[in-house]
C-alpha positions as CSV (number, residue, x, y, z in Angstrom):
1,X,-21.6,18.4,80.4
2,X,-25.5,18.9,79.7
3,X,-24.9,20.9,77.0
4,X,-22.6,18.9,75.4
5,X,-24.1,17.3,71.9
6,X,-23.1,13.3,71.0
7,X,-23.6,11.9,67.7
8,X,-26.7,9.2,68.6
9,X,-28.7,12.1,70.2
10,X,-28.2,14.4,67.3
11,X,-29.0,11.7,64.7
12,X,-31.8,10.3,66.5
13,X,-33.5,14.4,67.0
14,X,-32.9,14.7,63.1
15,X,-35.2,11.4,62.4
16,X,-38.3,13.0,64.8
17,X,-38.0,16.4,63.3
18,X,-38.6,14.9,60.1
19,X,-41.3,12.3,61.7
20,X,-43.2,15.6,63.0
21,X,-42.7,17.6,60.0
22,X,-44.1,15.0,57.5
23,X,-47.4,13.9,60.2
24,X,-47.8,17.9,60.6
25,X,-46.4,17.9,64.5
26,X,-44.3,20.7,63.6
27,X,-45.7,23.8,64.8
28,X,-46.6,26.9,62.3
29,X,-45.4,29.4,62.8
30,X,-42.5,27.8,64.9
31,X,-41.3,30.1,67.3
32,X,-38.1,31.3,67.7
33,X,-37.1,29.4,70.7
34,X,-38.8,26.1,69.9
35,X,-36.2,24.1,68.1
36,X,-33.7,24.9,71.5
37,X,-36.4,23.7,73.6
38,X,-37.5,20.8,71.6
39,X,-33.8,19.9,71.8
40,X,-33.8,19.9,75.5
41,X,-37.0,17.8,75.2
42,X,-35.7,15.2,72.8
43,X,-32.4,15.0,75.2
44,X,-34.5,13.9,78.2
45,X,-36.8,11.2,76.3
46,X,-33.8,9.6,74.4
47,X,-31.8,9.2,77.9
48,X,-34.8,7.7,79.5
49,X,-35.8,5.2,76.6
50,X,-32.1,4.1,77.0
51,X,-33.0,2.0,79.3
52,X,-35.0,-0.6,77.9
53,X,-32.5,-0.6,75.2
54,X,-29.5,-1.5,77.2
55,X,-30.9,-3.4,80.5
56,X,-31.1,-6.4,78.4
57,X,-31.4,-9.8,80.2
58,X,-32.9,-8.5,83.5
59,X,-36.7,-10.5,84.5
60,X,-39.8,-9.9,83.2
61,X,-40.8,-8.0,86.5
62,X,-37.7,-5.2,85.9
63,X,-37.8,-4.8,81.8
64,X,-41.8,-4.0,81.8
65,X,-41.4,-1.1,83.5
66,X,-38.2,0.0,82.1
67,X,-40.4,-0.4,78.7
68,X,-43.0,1.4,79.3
69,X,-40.7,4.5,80.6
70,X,-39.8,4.4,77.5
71,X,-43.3,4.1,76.1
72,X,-44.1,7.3,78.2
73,X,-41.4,9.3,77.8
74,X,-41.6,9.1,73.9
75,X,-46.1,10.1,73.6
76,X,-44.9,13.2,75.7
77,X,-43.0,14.7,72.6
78,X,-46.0,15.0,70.6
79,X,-48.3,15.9,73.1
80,X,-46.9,18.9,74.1
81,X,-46.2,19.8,70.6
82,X,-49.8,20.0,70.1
83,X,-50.6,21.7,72.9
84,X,-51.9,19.1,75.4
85,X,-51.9,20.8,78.7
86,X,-53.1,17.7,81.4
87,X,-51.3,14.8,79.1
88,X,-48.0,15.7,79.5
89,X,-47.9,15.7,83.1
90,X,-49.6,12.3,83.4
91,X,-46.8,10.7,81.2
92,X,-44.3,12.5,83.5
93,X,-46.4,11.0,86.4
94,X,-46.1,7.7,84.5
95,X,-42.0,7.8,84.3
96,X,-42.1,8.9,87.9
97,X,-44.1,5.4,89.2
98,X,-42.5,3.3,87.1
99,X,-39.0,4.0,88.1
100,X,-40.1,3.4,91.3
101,X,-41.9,0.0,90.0
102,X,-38.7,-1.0,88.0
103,X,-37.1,-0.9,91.4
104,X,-39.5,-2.2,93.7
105,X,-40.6,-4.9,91.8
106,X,-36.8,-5.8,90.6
107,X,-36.8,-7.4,93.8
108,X,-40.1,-8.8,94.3
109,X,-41.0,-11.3,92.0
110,X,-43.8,-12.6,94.1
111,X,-46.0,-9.3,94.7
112,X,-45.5,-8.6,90.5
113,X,-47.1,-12.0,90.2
114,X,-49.8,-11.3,92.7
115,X,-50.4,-7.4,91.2
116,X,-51.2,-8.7,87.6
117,X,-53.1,-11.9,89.4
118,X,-55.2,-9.5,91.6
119,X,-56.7,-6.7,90.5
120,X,-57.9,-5.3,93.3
121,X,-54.2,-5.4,94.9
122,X,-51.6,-2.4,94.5
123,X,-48.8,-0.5,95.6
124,X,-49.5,2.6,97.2
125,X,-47.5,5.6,96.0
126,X,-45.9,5.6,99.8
127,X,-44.4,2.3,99.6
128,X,-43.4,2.8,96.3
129,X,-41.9,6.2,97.5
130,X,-40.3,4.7,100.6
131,X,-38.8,1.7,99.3
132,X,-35.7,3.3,98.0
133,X,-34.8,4.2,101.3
134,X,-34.8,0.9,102.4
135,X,-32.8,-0.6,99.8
136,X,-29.2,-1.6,100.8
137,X,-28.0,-0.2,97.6
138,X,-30.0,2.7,97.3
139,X,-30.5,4.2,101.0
140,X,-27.5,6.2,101.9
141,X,-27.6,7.9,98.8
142,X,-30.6,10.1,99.4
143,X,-28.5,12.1,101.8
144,X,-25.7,12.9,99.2
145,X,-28.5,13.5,96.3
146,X,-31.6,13.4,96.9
147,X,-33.5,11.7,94.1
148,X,-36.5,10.3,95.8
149,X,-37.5,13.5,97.4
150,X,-37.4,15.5,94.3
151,X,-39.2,13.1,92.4
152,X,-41.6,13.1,95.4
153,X,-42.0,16.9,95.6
154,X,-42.1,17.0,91.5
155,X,-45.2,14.4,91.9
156,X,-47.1,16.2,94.3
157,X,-46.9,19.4,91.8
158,X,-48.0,17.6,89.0
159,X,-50.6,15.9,90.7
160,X,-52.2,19.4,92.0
161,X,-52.3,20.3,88.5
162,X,-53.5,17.1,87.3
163,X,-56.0,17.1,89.5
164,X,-57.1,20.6,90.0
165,X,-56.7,21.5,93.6
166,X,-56.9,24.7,93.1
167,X,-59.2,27.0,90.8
168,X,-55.5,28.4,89.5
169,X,-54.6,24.7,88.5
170,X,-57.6,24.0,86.1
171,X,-56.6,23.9,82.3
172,X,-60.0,23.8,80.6
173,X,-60.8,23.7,77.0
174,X,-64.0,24.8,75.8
175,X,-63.5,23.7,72.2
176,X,-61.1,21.5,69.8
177,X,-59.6,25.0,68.9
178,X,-59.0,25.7,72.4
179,X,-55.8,22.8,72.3
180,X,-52.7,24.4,70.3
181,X,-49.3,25.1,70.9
182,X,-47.9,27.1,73.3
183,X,-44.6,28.6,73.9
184,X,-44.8,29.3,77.3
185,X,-46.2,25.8,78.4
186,X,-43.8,24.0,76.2
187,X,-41.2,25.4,78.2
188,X,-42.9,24.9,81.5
189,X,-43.3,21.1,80.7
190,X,-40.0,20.9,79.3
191,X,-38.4,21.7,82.3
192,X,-40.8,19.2,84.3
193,X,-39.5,16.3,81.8
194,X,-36.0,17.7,83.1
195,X,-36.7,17.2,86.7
196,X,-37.8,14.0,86.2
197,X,-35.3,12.6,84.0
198,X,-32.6,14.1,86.3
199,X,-33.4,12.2,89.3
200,X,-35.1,8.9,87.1
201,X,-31.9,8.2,85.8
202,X,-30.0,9.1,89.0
203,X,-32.1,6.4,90.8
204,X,-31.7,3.9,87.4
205,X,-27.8,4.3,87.2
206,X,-27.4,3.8,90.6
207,X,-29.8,0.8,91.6
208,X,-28.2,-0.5,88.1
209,X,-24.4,0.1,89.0
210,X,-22.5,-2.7,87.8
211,X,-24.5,-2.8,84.1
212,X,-24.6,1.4,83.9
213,X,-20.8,0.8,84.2
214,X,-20.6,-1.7,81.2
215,X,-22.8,0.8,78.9
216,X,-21.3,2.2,76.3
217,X,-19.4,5.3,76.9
218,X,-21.6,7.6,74.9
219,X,-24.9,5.9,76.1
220,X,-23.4,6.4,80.0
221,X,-22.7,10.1,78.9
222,X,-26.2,11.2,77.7
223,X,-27.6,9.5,80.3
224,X,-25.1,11.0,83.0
225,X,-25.7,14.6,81.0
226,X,-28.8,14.2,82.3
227,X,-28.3,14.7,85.5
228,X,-26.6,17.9,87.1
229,X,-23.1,17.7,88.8
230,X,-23.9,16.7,92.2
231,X,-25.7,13.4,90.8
232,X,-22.8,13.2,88.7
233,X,-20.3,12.9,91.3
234,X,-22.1,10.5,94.0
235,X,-22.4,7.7,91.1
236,X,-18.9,8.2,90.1
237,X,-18.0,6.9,94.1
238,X,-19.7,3.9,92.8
239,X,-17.7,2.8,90.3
């Protein structure tokens, strides 16, 4: 099913090949494998901004953080195409806390209110972690697909990375020339934009049941495409 191509993705990947061409994104040379790869890429994002497409009607304290998945999802395609090692993995980061937001604060009106009236007040990343598996809808799916725990384990990689733990996870630069594109590292973060997006929309669809089920068909099959089999079949017991 992921490798399955639908009209609106193939459209929509024609429009930002020509946006990068014409703003000189495009890399040059361009390797071999990079269109393949930026494919993949472009899959991911376009599932994710979805979201704040279709989810239309929900509160203020759901759609702004469906919106700015969207917003994060989308600055990743450049900056890896330029050859941004640390960026990438903060947006990915980003699409990783907001989920969690989206759903946490979907259902608490009051502390959104008080976290944009306080600035001193915020979630942790725990709580944020934890509430999924408290939520009536949510909790007894972790055992049949785990979502939350690989979006927790794919956030503790990135943030060892992020933030240089380890001698092995520093990326410096010395110079402007220094940032360029990279074959390898394109793939790498592809395949973290993957991981994310597999269990981002897992958690979305499912929190989201009753409107996922009204989406389109081809907007509920990019999205599901996302996602491998396993995902697949726990959301289809929903319906």
């Amino acid at each position: 099913m992921a490798r399955q191509q639908f009209p609106s993705v193939a459209n929509d990947f024609a429009d930002v090949v020509s946006f990068l061409k014409d703003n000189g994104l495009y890399p040059k040379p361009c390797p071999g494998s990079f269109v393949a790869t930026a494919r993949r890429l472009h899959r991911a994002v376009f599932s994710l901004t979805l979201w704040k497409f279709r989810l239309k009607g929900i509160p203020e304290h759901g759609q702004f953080f469906v919106e700015e998945i969207a917003s994060d999802a989308i600055q990743i395609i450049p900056h890896s195409i330029l050859g941004f090692g640390k960026t990438p993995r903060l947006l990915i980061r980003g699409i990783i806390e907001n989920a969690l937001r989206h759903i946490y604060f979907s259902d608490h009106p009051i502390e959104f209110k008080r976290m944009n009236r306080d600035a001193r007040w915020y979630l942790m990343s725990e709580e944020l972690f934890g509430y999924p598996g408290i939520h009536d809808g949510l909790m007894d799916l972790e055992p049949k697909f785990d979502a939350v725990n690989r979006l927790k384990t794919l956030y503790s990689e990135l943030s060892a990375t992020v933030h240089g733990r380890q001698v092995k996870d520093l990326q410096m630069c010395s110079s402007l020339s220094d940032i360029k594109f990279s074959e390898r590292m394109f793939e790498r973060q592809v395949a973290e934009v993957e991981r994310c997006t597999a269990s981002a929309n897992f958690l979305l669809a499912a929190f989201h049941s009753d409107r996922f089920s009204a989406f389109d068909r081809e907007d509920r099959r990019v999205i599901l495409a996302s996602m491998p089999a396993k995902a697949r079949r726990v959301l289809s017991g929903l319906e």
